[in-house]
C-alpha positions as CSV (number, residue, x, y, z in Angstrom):
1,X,30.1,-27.6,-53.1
2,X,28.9,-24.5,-54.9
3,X,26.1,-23.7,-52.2
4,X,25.6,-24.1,-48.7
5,X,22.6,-27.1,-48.1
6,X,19.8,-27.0,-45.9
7,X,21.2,-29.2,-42.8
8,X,17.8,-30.0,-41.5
9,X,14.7,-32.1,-42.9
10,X,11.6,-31.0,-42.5
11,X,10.2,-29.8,-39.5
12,X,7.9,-31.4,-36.9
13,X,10.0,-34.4,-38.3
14,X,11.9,-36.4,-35.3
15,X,15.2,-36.3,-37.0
16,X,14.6,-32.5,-36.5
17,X,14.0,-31.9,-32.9
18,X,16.7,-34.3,-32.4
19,X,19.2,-32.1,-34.7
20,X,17.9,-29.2,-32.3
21,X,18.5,-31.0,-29.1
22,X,22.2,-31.9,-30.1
23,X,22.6,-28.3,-30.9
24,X,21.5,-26.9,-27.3
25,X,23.5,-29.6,-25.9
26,X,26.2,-28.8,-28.3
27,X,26.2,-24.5,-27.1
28,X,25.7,-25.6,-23.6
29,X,28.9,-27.4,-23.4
30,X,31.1,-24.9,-25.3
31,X,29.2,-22.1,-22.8
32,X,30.7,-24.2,-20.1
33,X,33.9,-24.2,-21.1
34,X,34.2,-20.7,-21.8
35,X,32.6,-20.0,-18.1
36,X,35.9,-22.0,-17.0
37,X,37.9,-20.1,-18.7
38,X,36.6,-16.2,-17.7
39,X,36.7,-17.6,-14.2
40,X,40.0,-17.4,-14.3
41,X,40.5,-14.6,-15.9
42,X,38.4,-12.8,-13.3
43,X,40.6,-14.5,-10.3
44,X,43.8,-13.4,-11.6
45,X,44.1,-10.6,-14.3
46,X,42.2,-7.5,-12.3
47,X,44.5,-8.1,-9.5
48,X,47.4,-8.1,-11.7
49,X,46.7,-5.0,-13.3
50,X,45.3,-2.9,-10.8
51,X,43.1,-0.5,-11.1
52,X,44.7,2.2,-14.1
53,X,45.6,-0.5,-16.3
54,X,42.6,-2.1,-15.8
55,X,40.9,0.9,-17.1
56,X,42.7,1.0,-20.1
57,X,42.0,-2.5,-20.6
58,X,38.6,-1.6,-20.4
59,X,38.4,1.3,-22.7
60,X,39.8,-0.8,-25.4
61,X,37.4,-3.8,-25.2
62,X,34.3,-1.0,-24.7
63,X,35.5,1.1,-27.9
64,X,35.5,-2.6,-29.4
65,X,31.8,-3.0,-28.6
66,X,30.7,0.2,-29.5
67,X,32.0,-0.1,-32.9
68,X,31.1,-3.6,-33.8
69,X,27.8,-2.1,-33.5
70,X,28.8,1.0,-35.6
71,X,30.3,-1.2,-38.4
72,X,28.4,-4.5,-37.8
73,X,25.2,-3.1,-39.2
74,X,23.4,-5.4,-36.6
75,X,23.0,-7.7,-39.9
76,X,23.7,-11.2,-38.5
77,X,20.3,-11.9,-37.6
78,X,19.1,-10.7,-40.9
79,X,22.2,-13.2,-42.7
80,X,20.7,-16.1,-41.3
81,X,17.1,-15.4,-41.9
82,X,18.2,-15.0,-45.5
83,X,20.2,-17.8,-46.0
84,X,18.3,-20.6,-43.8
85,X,15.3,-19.6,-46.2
86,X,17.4,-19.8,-49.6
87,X,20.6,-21.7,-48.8
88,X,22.1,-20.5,-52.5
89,X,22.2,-17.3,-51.5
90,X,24.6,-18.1,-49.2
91,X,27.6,-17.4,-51.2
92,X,26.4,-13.9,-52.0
93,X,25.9,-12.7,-48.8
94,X,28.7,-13.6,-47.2
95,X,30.6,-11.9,-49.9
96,X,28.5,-9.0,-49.8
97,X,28.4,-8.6,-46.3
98,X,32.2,-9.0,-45.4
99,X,33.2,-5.9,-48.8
100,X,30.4,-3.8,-47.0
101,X,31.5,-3.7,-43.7
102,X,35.0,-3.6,-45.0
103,X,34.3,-0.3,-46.5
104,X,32.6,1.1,-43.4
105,X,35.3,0.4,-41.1
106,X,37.9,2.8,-43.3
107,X,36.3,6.0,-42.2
108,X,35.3,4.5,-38.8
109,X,39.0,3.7,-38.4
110,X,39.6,7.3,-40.0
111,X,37.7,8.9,-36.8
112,X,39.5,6.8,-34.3
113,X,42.2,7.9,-35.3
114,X,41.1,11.7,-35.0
115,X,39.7,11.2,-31.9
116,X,42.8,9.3,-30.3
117,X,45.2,12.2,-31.6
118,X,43.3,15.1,-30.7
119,X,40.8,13.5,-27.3
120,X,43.1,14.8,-24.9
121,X,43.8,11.4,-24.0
122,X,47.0,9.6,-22.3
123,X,49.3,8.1,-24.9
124,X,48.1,4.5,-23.2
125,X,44.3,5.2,-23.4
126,X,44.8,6.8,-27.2
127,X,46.5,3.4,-28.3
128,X,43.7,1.4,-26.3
129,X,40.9,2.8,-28.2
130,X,42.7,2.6,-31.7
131,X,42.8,-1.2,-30.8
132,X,39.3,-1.8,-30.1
133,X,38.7,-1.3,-33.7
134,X,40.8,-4.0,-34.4
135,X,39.5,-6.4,-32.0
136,X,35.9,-5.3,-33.5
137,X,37.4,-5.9,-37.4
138,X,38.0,-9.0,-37.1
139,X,35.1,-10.6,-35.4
140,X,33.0,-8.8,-38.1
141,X,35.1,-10.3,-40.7
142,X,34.0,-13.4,-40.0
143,X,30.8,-13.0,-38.3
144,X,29.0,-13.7,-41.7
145,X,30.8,-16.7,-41.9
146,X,29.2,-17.6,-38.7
147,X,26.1,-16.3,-39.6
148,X,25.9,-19.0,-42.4
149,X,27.0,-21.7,-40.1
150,X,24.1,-21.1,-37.9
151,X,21.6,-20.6,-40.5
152,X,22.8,-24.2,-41.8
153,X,22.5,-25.9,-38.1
154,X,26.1,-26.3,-38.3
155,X,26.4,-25.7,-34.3
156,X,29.8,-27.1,-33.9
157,X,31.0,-24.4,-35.4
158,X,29.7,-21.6,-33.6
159,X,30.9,-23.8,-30.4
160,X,34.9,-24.3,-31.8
161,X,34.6,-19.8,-32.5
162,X,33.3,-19.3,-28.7
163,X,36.0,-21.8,-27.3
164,X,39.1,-20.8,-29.3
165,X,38.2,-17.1,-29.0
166,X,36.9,-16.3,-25.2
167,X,38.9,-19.4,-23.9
168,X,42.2,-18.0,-26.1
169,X,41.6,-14.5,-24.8
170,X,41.2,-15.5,-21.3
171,X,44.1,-17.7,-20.9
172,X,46.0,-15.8,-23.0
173,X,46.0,-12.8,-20.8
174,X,46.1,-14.7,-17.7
175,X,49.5,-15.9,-18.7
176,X,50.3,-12.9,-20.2
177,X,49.4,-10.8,-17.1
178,X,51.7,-13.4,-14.8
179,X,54.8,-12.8,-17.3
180,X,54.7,-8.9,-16.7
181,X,52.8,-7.9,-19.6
182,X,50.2,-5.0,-19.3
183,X,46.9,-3.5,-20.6
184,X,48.2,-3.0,-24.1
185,X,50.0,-6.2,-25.2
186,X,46.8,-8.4,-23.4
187,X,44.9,-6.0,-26.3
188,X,47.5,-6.8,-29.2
189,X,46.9,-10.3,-27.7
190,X,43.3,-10.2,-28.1
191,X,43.3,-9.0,-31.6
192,X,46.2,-11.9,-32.2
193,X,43.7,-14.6,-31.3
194,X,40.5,-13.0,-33.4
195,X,42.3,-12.9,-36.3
196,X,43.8,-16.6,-35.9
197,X,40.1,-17.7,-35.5
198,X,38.5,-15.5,-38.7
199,X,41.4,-17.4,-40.7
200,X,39.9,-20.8,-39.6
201,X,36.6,-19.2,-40.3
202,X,37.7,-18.9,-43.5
203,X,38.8,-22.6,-43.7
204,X,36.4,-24.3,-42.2
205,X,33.4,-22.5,-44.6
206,X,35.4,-24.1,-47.8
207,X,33.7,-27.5,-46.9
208,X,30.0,-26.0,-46.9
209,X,30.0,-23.4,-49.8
210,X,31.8,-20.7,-51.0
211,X,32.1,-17.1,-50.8
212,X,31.4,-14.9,-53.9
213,X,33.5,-12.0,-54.5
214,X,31.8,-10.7,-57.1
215,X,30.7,-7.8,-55.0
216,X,28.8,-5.3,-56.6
217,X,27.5,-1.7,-55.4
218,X,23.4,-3.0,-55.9
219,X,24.0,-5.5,-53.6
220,X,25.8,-3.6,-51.3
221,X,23.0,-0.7,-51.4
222,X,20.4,-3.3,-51.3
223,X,22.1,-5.3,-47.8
224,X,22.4,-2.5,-46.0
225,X,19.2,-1.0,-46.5
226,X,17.7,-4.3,-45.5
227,X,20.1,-4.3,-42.4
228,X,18.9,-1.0,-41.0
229,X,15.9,-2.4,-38.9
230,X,18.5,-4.5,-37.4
231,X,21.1,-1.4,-36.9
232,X,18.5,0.3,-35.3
233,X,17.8,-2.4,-33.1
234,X,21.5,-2.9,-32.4
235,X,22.0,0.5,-31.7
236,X,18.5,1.2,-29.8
237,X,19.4,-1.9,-27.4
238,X,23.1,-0.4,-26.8
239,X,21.4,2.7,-25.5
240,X,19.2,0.8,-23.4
241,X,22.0,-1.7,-21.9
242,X,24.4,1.3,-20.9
243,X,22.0,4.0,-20.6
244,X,21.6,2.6,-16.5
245,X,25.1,2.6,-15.6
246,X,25.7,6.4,-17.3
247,X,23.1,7.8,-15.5
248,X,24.5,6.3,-12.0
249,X,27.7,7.5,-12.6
250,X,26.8,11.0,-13.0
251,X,23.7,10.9,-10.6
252,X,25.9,9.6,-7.9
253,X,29.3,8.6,-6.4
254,X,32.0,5.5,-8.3
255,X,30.9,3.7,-5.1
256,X,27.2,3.4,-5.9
257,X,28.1,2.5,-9.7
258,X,30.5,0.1,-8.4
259,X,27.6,-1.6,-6.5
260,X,25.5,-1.5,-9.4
261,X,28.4,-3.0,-12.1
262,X,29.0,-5.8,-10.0
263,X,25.4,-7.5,-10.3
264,X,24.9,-6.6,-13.6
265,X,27.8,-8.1,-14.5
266,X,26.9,-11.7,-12.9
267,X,23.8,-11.1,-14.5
268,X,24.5,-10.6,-17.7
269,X,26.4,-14.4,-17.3
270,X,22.7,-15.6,-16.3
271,X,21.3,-14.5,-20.1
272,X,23.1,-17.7,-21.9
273,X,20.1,-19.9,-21.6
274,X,18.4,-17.3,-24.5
275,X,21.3,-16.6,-26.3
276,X,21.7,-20.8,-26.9
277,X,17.7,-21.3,-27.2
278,X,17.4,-18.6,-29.7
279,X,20.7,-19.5,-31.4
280,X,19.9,-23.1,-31.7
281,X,16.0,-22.2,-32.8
282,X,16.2,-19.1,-35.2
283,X,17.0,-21.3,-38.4
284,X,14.2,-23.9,-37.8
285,X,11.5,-20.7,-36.7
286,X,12.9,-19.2,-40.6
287,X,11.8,-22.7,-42.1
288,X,8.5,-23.0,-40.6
289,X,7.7,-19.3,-41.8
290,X,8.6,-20.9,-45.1
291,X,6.2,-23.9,-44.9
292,X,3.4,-21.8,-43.8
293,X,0.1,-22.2,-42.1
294,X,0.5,-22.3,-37.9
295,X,4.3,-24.0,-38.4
296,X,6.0,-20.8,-36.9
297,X,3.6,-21.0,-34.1
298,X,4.3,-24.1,-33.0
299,X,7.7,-23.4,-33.2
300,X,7.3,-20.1,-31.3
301,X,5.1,-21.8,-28.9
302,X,7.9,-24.1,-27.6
303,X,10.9,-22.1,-28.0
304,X,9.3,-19.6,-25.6
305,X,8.0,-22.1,-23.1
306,X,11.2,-23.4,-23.2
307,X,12.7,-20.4,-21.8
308,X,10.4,-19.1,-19.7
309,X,10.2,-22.5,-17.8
310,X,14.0,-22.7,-17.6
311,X,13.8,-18.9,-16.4
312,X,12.0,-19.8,-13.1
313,X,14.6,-21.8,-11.3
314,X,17.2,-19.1,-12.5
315,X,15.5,-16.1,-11.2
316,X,14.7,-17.8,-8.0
317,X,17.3,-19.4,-7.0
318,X,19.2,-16.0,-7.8
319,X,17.3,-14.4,-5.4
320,X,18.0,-17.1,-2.6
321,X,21.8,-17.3,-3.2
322,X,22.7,-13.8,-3.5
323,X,23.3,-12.5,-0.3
324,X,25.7,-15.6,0.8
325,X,27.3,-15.4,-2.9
326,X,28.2,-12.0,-2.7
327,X,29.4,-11.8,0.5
328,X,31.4,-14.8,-0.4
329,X,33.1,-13.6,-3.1
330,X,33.4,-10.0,-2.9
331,X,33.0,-9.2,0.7
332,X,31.2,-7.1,3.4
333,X,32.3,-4.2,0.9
334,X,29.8,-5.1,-1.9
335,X,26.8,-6.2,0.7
336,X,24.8,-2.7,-1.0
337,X,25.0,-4.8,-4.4
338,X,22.4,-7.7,-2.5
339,X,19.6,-6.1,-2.9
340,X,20.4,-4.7,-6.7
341,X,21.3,-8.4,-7.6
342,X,18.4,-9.6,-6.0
343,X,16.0,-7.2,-8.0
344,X,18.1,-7.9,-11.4
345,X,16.8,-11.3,-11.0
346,X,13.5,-10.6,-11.1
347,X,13.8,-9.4,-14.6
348,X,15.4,-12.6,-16.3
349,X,12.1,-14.3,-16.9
350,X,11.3,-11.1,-18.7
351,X,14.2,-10.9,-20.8
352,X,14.1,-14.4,-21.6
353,X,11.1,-14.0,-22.9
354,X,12.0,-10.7,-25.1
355,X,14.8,-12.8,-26.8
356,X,12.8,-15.3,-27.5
357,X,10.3,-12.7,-29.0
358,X,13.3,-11.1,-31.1
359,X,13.8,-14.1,-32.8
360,X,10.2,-15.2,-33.6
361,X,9.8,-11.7,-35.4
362,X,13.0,-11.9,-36.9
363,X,12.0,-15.2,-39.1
364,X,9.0,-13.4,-39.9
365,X,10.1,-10.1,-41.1
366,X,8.9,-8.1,-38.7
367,X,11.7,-6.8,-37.0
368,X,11.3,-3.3,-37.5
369,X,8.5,-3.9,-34.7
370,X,10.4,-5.1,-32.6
371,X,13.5,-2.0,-33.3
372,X,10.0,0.2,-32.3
373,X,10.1,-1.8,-29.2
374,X,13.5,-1.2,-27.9
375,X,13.1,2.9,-29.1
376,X,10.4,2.9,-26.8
377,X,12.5,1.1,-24.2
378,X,15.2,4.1,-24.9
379,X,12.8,6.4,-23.6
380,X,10.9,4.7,-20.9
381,X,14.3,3.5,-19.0
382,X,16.3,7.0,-18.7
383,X,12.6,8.5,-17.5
384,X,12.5,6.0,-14.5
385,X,16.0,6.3,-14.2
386,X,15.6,10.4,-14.0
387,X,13.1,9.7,-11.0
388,X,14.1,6.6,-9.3
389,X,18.1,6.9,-8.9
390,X,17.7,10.5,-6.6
391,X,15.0,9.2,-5.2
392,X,16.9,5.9,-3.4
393,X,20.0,7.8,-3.2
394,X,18.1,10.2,-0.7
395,X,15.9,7.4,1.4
396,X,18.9,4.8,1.4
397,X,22.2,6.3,0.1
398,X,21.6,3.6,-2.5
399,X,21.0,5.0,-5.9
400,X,21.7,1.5,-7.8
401,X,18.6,0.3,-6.2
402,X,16.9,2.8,-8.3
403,X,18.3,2.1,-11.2
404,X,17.9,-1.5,-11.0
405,X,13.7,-0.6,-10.6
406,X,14.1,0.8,-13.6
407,X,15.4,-2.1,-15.6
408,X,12.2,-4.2,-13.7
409,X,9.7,-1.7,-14.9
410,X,11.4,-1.1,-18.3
411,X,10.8,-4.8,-19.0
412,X,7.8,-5.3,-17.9
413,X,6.6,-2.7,-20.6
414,X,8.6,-4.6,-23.3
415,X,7.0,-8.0,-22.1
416,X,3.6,-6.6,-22.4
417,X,4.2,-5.8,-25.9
418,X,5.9,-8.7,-26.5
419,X,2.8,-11.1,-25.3
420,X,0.6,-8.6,-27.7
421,X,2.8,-9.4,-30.7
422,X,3.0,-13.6,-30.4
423,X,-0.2,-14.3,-28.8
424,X,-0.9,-16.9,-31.5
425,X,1.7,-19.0,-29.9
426,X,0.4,-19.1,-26.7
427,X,-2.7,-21.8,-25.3
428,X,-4.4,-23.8,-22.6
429,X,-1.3,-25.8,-22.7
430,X,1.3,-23.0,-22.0
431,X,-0.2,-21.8,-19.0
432,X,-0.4,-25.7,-17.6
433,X,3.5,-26.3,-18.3
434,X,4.5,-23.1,-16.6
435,X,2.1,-24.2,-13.3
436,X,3.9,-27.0,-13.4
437,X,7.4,-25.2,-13.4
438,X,6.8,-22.8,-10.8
439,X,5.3,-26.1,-8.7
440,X,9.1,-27.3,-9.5
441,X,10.7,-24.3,-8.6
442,X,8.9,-23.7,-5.3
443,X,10.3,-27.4,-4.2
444,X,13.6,-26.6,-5.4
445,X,13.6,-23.3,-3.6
446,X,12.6,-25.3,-0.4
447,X,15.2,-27.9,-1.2
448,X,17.9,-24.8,-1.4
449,X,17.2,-23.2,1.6
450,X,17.3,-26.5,3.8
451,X,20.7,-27.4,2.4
452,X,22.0,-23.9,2.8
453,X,21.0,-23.5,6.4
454,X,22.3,-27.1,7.1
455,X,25.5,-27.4,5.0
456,X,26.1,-23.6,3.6
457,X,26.6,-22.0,-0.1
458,X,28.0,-25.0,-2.2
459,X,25.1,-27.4,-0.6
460,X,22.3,-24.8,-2.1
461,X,23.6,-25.1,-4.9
462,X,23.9,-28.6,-5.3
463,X,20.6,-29.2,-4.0
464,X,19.0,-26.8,-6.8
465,X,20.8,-28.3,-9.6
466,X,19.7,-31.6,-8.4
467,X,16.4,-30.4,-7.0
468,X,14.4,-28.5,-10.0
469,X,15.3,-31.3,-13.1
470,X,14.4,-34.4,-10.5
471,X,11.0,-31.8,-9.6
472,X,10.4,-30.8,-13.5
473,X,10.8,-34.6,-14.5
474,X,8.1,-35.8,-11.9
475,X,5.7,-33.4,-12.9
476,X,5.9,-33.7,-17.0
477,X,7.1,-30.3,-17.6
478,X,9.0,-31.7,-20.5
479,X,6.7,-33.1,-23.1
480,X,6.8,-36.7,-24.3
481,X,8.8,-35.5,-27.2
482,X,11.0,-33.4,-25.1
483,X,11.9,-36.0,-22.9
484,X,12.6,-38.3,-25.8
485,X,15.3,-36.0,-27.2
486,X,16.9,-35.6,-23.8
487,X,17.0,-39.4,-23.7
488,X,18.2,-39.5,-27.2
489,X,21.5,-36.8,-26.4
490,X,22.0,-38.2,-23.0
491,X,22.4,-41.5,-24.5
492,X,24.3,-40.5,-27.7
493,X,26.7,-38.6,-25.3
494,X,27.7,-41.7,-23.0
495,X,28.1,-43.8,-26.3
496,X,30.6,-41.3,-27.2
497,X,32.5,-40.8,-23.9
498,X,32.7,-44.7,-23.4
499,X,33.6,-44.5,-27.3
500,X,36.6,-42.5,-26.1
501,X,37.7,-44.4,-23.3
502,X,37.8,-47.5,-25.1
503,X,39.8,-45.6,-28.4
504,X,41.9,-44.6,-25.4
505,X,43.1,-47.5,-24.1
């Protein structure tokens, strides 16, 4: 096949929304797993380690972040746009893209280098940071590959990259730790298992187009100028995301920061609901922009429903569960991270909604207003930060509280702009599905607390998961055409596990 093909019929077609509901399902699952897997991870390899190996562990996966951004070009957004609108480009830009970031890792890797020899750093730290940019290379490498898999609605894909790699990493070091090896080889191990998945990258995309090498220095010029919105975005929301933490750790003790990293980091495990919506929904939101008139809108319009409904039993029953999870699993020790966690929550609705937003303005070409957006974010959140953090660390020796405020307020600016910018995809409707959601939420909150006081932690739980779907069902939250498609999957996915049993036997 010389180009990759359109995977999806038209929209608004029921074919369609049932290709999108198999892909949710299909993210949701492979999220699942993956939770499995860092669980374990988290039981077993901190303790192994202790606390300076961890750290060097640590510096190598955050010099890994920082220069996916630096090399990444924040262009895999912009890839799928491209391709789900024009499927033959396909082969072009994945060429394209893989050459250009190619080239931009030489003299990244170049400055590494420098800076490991001559950082004043311990031989152990200088050999960590030089192998972040080879975990980095190679999940850039095939990123585009990705990107074209996505913009084709060819989920499964995406879901066999976040099993094989998170799930490999994970268990790989778990065993690893357990067998006596340290920070550097779980690294090496890391980089082992990225590269083993980039080659199946590279296999797998053989079936659905191919990749043109024919790499030239126009299109090169002309990708990267197109990617720099996105850059900026990319590098804008890295700012924004660490900017917090930073300012703790030099406005106040490791303690307080400590108290601060462990919510966030639970919280940022909450955020998968967005990244599989707007995963799943970006290619179809491109084709609507294609087919013009109120398409996108419509789209838009359930997409951030969608999220914002599914937001409301997460950020509440965050909030109820907080105190007795943390002390639970961390301890008396970490009881000043209760209320951070507990005001982190009140900003998932928010940034629910800001993905979504990200996405609609991405299918339209407009993301430079949205790279505006997070500037202004860059600004707003140190300011707050600047005020807030002394000011809690004088009243209540608890500085993260103030930083935390500062994320709340932050967000509440983006939303605001964020409401200006899609309001065409909001009507009488919206506002009557979310009354009905937080009407579901306040009876699974009430359902929580019951079984919590009468049976403990795990109870709560149960009762929510059982509580807000059985609440959300009663009360039509779901459309008829919703509800249809969860029908369909649900029934398509018993077929298949009885279809299993029986092959089985």
């Amino acid at each position: 096949m010389a180009v990759l093909e359109a995977a999806t019929p038209a929209r608004g077609s029921r074919s369609s929304r049932s290709l999108l509901a198999r892909n949710v399902f299909l993210l949701a699952g492979s999220q699942v797993t993956t939770w499995v897997a860092s669980l374990a991870w988290s039981l077993v390899v901190p303790r192994v380690l202790g606390p300076a190996q961890m750290g060097v562990y640590t510096l190598g996966v955050a010099a890994g972040g920082v220069l996916t951004v630096l090399i990444g070009l924040g262009m895999q957004p912009l890839l799928v746009r491209e391709v789900a609108a024009d499927p033959e480009r396909a082969p072009e830009l994945i060429g394209t893209s893989i050459v250009l970031r190619g080239l931009i890792s030489l003299p990244v890797l170049a400055a590494v280098i420098l800076v490991a020899l001559f950082g004043h750093l311990q031989p152990e730290e200088a050999m960590a940071l030089s192998l972040g940019w080879g975990m980095c290379i190679f999940y850039l490498l095939a990123e585009p590959i990705q990107s074209a898999f996505q913009a084709a609605e060819k989920m499964k894909y995406l879901a066999y990259n976040g099993v094989l790699t998170k799930t490999g990493v994970a268990v790989g070091a778990v065993a690893l730790v357990l067998l006596g090896i340290r920070a550097i080889g779980l690294l090496l191990a890391s980089i082992a298992v990225m590269a083993a998945v980039m080659g199946l990258n590279f296999l797998w995309v053989r079936g659905l187009t191919r990749i043109d090498w024919r790499v030239t220095v126009a299109r090169m010029r002309s990708l990267f100028i197109a990617s720099l919105p996105y850059w900026g975005f990319a590098a804008f929301f890295t700012i924004y995301l660490w900017i917090d933490s930073l300012m703790l750790g030099l406005m106040t003790s490791s303690t307080v920061l400590g108290w601060y990293a462990l919510p966030t980091k639970l919280f940022g495990t909450l955020m998968f609901i967005p990244t599989i919506l707007s995963t799943a929904w970006l290619p179809q939101m491109v084709r609507g922009v294609a087919e013009g008139g109120n398409r996108i809108w419509a789209s838009a319009r359930t997409s951030i429903e969608l999220v914002l409904i599914l937001s409301m039993p997460v950020c509440a029953g965050t909030i109820v569960v907080a105190p007795a999870l943390i002390h639970l699993l961390y301890g008396p020790a970490f009881a000043a991270s209760v209320p951070v966690m507990i005001i982190l929550a009140a900003c998932l609705p928010l940034m629910y909604f800001g993905t979504m937003v990200n996405q609609v303005l991405i299918a339209q070409r407009r993301q430079m207003e949205w790279t505006k957006v997070m500037a202004l974010a860059s600004v707003i959140n140190p300011i707050c930060n600047l005020v807030l953090i002394p000011y809690f660390q004088r009243r209540t020796g608890n500085g993260a509280v103030g930083a935390a405020l500062s994320l709340v307020l932050t967000e509440l600016v983006i939303a605001g702009i964020g409401i200006a910018l899609t309001r065409r995809a909001f009507d009488a409707t919206t506002l009557l599905r979310l009354g009905k959601a937080l009407v579901a939420t306040a009876g699974m909150i009430l359902v929580v607390e019951l079984a919590m006081r009468r049976a403990g932690l795990a109870a709560g739980l149960a009762g929510g998961l059982v509580a807000f779907p059985g609440l959300a069902l009663l009360l039509r939250v779901l459309n008829a055409d919703e509800r249809q498609q969860l029908r369909d999957v649900v029934s398509r996915s018993l077929h298949r596990i009885r279809g299993g049993r029986v092959g089985s036997v």
